[in-house]
N, C-alpha and C positions, 0 to 999 in steps of 0.2 A: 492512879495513872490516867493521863488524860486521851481522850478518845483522834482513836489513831485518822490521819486528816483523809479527806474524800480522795478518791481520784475519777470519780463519776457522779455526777447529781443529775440527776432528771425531775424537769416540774411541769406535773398540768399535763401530760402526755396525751394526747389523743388521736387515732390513726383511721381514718376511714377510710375503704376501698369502696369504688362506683360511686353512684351519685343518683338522686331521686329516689325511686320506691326502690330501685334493685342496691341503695347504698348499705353496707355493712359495717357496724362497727367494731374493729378491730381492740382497738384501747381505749377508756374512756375515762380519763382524766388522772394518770398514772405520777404518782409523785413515788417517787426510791432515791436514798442515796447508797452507794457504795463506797467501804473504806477503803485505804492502803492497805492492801495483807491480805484480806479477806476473802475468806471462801464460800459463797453465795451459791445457791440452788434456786433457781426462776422454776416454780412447779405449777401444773397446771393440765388440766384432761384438753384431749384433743379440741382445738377452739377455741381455747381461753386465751389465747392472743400473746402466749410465751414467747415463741417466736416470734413474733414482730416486735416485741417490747426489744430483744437481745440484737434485733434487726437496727432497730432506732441509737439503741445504746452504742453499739458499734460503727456508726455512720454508713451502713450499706442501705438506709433506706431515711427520708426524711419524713418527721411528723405532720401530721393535718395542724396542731396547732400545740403549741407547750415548747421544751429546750433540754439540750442535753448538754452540759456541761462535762468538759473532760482536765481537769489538774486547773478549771477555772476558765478553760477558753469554750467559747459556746460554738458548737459544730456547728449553725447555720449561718454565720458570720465567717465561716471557712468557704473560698474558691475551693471550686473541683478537685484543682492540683494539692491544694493545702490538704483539702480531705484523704484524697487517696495517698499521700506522705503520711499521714497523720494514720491510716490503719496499717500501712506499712509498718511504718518505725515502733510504733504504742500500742498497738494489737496484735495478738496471736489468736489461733482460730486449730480448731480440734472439732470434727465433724464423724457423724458415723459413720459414714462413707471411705474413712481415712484419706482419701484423697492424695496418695502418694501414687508418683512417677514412675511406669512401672520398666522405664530402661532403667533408671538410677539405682546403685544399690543403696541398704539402710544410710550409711553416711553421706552419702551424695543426697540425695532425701532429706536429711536434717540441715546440711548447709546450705540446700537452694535459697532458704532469703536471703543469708548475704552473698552466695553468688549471684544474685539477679540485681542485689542492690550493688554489686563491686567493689564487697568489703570482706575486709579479711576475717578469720575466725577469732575469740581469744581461746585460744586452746586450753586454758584453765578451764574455763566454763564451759565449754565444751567438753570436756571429760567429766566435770562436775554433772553435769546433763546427765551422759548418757549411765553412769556411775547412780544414776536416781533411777531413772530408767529401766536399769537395768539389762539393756542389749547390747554390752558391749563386746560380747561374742556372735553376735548375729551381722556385726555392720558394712562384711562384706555382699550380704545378703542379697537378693532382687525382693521385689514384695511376694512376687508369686512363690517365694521360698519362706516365707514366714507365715506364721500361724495369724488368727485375726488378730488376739493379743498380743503379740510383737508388733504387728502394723501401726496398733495404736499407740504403742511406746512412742516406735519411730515417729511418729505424726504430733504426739507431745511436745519430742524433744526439739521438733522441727517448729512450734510453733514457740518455743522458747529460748531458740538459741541466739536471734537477737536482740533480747532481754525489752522483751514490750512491756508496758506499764498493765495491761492485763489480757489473761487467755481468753477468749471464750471459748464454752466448749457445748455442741447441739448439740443432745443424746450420744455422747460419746459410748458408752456401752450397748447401743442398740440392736446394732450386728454381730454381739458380743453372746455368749452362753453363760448364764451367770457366776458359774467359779473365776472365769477368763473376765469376766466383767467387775467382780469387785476387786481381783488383781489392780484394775486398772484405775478403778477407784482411789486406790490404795495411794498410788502414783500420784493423782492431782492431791491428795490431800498429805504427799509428802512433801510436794511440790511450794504447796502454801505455804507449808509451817517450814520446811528446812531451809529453802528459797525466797524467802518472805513475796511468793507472787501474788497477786493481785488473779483470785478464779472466780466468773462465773459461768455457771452449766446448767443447762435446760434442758428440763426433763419432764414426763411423765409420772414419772416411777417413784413411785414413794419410797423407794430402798436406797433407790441414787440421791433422791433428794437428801435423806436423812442421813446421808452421808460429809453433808456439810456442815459449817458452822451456825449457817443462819440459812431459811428460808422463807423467799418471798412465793408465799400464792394467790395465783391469778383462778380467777371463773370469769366466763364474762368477758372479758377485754377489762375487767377490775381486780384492783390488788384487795382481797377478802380480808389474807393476816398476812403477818411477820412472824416467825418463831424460831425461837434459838434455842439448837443444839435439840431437835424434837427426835423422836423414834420416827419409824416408819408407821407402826400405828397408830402414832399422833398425827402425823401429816395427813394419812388416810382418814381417820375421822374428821378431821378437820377441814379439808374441802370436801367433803361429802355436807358436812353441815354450813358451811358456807356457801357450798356450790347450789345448792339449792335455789 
């Protein structure tokens, strides 16, 4: 079977904050690619520069020097307006903060991007959502009526429902208790495989990592390994001996 095509390439990444003696480096020469389908774990202890790499890849922030290629078009060659279309329409976004509205109830919450874009639902996949999800007795809800794991449902399903070429997702179980957390788990990785979406998640946590298909880890503002399909214990020895 031959290897399923990119929809993200990154080469040469490198991200520095300040400049002179107080400059910091964030990434230091970061090359990853990501396929179609695939469910990816960015791990990494506090400072390994996880989040700015997920930062870069998503176009919310631009590199010091390298590219980030999305379905072949390279973000730095995108106008302003191109870019913020382009995380609109082909990025979804899942945060542990859930970030939901909290006049709207659960389904008012999942349609806001195509209400704000002034498009209609398709109601197939829209029930297909929340049918994954599993809130579909919750969706007359407010947020302040649901538990943290129902939040994150809705915030899933909201960052899926206008069918982006991939989620990210920053510590999405971090606010999370961990029965309620690997519920949620469960979700993005039914998500990949029954959906065929396009996941990556940053994390800390070596139990969320090892929850994916492959992960990429950072020390450093440096990608140390790659490892597919590892335990938590693997992961865990593995930037400890890298991290060094």
């Amino acid at each position: 079977m031959p290897p399923a095509p990119l929809i993200i390439s990154a080469v040469g990444l490198c991200r520095t904050f300040g400049q002179g003696d107080a400059a910091v480096r964030a990434l230091v020469d970061v090359s990853v690619d990501f396929p179609t389908g695939g469910y990816t774990a960015i791990m990494g202890p506090s400072g390994s520069g996880k989040s700015t790499l997920m930062h870069l890849l998503a176009g919310l922030d631009h590199p010091t020097s390298g590219s980030v290629a999305v379905d072949g078009t390279e973000l730095s060659g995108l106008s302003d307006g191109a870019l913020t279309r382009l995380r609109r329409d082909r990025f979804g976004f899942v945060f542990q903060g859930f970030n939901l509205v909290p006049v709207l109830s659960a389904e008012e919450n999942i349609l806001l991007p195509l209400t704000l874009a002034g498009r209609e639902p398709d109601r197939a996949w829209y029930e297909r959502l929340v049918a994954t999800v599993g809130i579909g007795d919750r969706l007359a809800h407010r947020p302040s009526e649901l538990s943290g794991g129902q939040q994150q449902r809705v915030a899933i399903a909201r960052a899926l429902v206008h069918r982006p070429a991939v989620v990210f997702a920053d510590e999405p179980t971090g606010a999370l208790d961990s029965r309620t957390g690997a519920a949620v788990l469960q979700v993005l990785r039914d998500t990949a495989r029954e959906l065929g979406q396009t996941v990556v998640i940053v994390t800390h946590d070596a139990v969320v990592a090892a929850a994916a298909e492959r992960v990429v880890v950072l020390a450093d503002g440096l990608v140390v390994d790659q490892l597919e399909r590892p335990t938590a214990e693997q992961v865990t020895a593995r930037l400890l001996t890298k991290g060094r």
